[in-house]
C-alpha positions as CSV (number, residue, x, y, z in Angstrom):
1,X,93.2,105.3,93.9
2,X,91.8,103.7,90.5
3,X,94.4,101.2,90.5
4,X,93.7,100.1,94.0
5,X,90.2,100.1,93.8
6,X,90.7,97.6,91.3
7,X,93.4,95.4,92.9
8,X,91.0,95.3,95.9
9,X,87.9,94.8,93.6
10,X,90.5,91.6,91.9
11,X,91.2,90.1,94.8
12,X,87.8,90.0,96.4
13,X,86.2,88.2,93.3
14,X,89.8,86.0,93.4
15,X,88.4,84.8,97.5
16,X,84.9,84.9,96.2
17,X,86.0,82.4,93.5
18,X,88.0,79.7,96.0
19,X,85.3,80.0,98.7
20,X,83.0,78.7,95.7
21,X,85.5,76.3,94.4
22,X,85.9,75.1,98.4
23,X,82.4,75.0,99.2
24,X,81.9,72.2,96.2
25,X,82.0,68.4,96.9
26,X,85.4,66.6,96.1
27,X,83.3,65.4,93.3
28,X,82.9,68.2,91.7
29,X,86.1,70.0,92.3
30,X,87.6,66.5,91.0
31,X,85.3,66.5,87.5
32,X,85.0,70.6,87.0
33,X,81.6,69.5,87.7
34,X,78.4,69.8,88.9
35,X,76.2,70.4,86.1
36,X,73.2,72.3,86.5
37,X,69.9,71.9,84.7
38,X,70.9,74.4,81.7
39,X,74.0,72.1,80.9
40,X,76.7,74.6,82.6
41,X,78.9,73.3,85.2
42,X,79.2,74.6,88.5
43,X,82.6,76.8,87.1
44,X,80.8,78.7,84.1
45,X,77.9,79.4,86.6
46,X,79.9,81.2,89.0
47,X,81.9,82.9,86.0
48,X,85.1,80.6,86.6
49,X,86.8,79.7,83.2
50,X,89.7,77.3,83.5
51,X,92.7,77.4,80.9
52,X,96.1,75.9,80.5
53,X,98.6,77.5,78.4
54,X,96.1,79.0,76.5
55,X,93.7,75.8,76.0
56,X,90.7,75.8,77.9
57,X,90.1,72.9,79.6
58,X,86.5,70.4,78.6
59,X,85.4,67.6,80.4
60,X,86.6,64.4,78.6
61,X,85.0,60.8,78.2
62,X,82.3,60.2,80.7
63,X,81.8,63.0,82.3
64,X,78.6,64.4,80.5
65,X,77.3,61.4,82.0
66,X,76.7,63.6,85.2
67,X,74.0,65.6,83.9
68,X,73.2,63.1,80.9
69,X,72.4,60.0,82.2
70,X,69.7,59.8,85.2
71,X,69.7,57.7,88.1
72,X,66.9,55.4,86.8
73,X,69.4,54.4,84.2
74,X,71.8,52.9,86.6
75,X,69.9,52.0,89.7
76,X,69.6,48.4,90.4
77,X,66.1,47.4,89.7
78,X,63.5,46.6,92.9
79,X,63.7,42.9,92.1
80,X,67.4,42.3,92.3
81,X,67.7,44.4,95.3
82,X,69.3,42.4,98.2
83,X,67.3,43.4,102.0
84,X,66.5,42.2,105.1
85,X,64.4,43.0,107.7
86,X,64.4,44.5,111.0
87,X,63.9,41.3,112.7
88,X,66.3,39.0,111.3
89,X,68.2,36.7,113.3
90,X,72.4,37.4,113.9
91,X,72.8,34.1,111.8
92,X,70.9,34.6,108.9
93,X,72.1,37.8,108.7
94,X,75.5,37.2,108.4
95,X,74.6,34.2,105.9
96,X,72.8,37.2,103.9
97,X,76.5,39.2,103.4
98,X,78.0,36.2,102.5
99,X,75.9,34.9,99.8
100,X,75.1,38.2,98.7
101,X,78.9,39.6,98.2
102,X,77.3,42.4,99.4
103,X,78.7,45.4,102.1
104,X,75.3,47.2,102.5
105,X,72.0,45.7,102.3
106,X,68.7,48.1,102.9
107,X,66.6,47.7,105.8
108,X,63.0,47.5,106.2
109,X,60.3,47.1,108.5
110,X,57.2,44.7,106.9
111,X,58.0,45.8,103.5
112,X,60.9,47.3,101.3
113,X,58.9,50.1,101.2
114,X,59.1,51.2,104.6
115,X,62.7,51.3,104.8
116,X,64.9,52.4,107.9
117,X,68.4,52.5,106.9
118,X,70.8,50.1,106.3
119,X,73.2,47.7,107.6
120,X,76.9,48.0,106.9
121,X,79.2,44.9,107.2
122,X,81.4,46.5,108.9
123,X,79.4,47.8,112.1
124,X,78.6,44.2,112.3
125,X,81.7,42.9,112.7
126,X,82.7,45.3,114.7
127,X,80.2,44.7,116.8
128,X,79.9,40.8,116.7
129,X,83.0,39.9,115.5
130,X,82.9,37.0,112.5
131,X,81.4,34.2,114.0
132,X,77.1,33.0,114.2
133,X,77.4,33.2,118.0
134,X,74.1,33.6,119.9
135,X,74.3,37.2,121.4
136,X,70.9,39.1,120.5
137,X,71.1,41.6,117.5
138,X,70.5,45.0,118.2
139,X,69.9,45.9,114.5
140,X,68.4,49.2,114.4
141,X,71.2,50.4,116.6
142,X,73.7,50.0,114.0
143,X,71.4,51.3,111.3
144,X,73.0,53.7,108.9
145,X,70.7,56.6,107.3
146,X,69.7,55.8,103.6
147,X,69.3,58.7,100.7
148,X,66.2,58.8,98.7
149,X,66.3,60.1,94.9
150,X,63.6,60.6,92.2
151,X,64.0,58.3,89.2
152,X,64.7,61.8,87.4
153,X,67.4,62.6,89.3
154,X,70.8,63.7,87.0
155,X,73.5,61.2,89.0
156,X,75.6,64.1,88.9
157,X,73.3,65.9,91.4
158,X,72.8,62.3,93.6
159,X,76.6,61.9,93.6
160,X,77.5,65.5,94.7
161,X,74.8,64.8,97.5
162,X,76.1,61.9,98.8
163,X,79.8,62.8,98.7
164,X,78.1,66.3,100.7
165,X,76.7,63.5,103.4
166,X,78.6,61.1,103.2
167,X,76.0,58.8,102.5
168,X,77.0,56.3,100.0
169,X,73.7,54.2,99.2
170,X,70.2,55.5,97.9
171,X,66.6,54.6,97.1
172,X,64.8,55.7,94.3
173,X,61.3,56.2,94.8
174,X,58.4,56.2,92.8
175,X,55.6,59.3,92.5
176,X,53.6,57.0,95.2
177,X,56.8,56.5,97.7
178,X,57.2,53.4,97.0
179,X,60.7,51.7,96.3
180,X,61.8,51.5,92.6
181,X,65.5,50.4,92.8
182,X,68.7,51.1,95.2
183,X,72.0,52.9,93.8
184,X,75.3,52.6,95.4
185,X,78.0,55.8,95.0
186,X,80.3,53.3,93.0
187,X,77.7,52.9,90.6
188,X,77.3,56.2,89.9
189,X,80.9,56.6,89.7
190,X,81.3,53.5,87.1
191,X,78.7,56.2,84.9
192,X,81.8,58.5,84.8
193,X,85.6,56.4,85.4
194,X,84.4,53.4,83.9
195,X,83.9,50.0,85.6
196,X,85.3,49.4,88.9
197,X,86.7,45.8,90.4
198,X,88.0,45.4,93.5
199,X,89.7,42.7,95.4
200,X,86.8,40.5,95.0
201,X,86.4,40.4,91.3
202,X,88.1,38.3,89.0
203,X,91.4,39.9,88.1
204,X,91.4,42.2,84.7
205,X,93.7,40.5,82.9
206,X,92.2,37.0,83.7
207,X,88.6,36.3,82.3
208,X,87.4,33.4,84.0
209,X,88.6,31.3,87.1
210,X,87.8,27.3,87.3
211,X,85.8,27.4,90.9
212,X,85.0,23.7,90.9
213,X,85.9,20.7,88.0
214,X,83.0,22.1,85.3
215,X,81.6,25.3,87.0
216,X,83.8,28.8,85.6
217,X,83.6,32.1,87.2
218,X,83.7,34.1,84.2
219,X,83.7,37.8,83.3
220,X,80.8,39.1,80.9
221,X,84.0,40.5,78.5
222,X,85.3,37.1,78.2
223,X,86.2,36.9,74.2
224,X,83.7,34.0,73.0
225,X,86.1,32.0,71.3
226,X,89.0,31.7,73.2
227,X,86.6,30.1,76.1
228,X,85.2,28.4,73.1
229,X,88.4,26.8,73.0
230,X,88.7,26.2,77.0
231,X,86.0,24.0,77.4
232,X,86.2,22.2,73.5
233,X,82.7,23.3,71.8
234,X,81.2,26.0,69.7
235,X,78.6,28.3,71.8
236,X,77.4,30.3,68.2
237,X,77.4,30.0,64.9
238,X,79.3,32.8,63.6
239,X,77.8,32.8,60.2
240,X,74.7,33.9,62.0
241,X,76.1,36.2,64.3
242,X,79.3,37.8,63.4
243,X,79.1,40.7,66.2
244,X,78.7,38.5,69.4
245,X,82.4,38.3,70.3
246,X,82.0,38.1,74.6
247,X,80.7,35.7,77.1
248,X,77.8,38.4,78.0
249,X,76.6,39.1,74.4
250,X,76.1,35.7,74.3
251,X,74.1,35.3,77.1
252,X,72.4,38.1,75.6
253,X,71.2,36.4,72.4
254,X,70.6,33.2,74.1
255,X,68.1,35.0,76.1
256,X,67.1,38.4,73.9
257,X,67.1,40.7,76.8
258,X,69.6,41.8,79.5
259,X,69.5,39.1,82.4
260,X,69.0,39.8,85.7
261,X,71.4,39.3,88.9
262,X,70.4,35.5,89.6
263,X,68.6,34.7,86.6
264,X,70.2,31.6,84.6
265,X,69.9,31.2,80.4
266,X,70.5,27.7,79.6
267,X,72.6,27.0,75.8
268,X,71.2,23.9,73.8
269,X,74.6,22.2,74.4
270,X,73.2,22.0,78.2
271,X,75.4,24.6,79.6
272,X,73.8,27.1,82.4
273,X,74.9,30.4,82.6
274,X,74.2,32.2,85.7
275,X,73.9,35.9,86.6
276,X,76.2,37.0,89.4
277,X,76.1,40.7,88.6
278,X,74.5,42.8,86.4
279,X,72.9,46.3,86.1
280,X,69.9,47.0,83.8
281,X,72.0,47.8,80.9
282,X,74.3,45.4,81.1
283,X,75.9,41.8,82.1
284,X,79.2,41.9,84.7
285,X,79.8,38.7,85.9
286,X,78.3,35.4,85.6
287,X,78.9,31.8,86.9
288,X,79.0,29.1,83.6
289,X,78.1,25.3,85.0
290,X,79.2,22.3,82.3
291,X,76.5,19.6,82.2
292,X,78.6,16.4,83.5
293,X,78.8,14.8,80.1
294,X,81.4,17.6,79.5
295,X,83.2,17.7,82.8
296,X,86.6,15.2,82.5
């Protein structure tokens, strides 16, 4: 009867463990993961230890990040953030995606802090198909519920809660309720996998494109001097900086501080270096514009 008593007693805790390990996001089944406030993961809170051949098994690389790094560290400031209102016209709306790059953009109604949802691309589309025609835009009825997040917030709890609702932009808010910055899922991710490009961005193993004769699309990891050597001149002295070796830390000593999406930092040669993307710890992307002595 002992024996059995146990068995039973094994294979209840056994269901009790995968009805916990089920009842997680993807997230954190994927990362071992959620971490709770005392630094334990979901797994050692619920008494789950996982080991392989004898080795147990530690999150690796960025995956502290989750209960480390909080989502005012990553969100994109209120400044940068790209939004429209309520009332905007079909037209301009579409022009908004397709300057912006953009798939979501935050709705509001007066301000930015009165938000209402936000507008996916792809309902659009959908919707109106591709072209500025004049049909009336029934924006609020292709709105798309937003999240909102304290500044405090560990992204591991944001990112659990989105993947949970499927809800894959948020707001942080201030103590007052107003709007301090917008985070996207993939940023949150990036915190954790690294950075993420997709079709859109400028392919890994090729640092800049040539968009127009003079004007480079350029990725903020593009080593200084071999686009030193693309367009014939010296952007830094390296006897008085030997550690700037990229295209973004030199756009970060040109103009001591970590640019903003849109901003441009001009080089005494005449060159203009424009922001295309950026996050408040760092450049991504930026567009570099020769002055036209320069261009061939």
């Amino acid at each position: 009867m002992g024996d059995t008593s146990d068995g039973s007693s094994s294979a209840a805790q056994s269901a009790q463990v995968e009805e916990t390990k089920q009842g997680q996001g993807f997230f954190a089944r994927l990362f071992g993961t959620y971490i709770s406030a005392n630094g334990q993961s979901a797994d050692q809170a619920n008494g789950i230890h996982l080991e392989t051949n004898g080795h147990s098994l530690s999150p690796a690389g960025g995956i502290s990040n989750l209960n480390r790094v909080r989502v005012e560290d990553v969100a994109v400031p209120r400044a940068d953030i790209v939004s429209v209102s309520e009332d905007i016209e079909l037209d301009a709306l579409v022009n908004t995606f397709r300057e912006s790059g953009l798939t979501r953009l935050p709705v509001f109604n007066e301000t930015l802090d009165t938000p209402l949802g936000f507008a996916h691309l792809k309902d659009l589309a959908l919707r109106h198909g591709f072209a500025c025609d004049d049909a009336t835009l029934d924006l609020r009825g292709m709105l798309r519920p937003l999240l909102f997040a304290p500044p405090s917030m560990p992204i591991g709890v944001l990112l659990q809660k989105m993947q949970t609702e499927r809800i894959h932009m948020a707001l942080v808010i201030d103590e007052y309720g107003g709007v301090d910055g917008l985070v996207t899922i993939e940023d949150l991710i990036e915190q954790v996998v690294g950075e993420i490009e997709d079709e859109h961005d400028i392919e890994e193993d090729q640092f800049w494109t040539l968009e127009s004769p003079g004007v480079y699309l350029c990725l903020a990891k593009t080593p200084l001097d071999e686009f030193e050597a693309e367009i014939g001149i010296t952007l830094l002295d390296r006897t008085e900086d030997d550690e700037t070796g990229s295209l973004g830390g030199l756009v970060f000593v040109l103009g001591r501080h970590v640019p903003a999406r849109g901003e441009v930092i001009k080089h005494e040669s005449g060159i203009e270096f424009e922001v295309l993307e950026a996050d408040p710890r760092r450049i991504k992307r930026m567009r570099v514009v020769l002055p036209s002595n320069m261009v061939d």
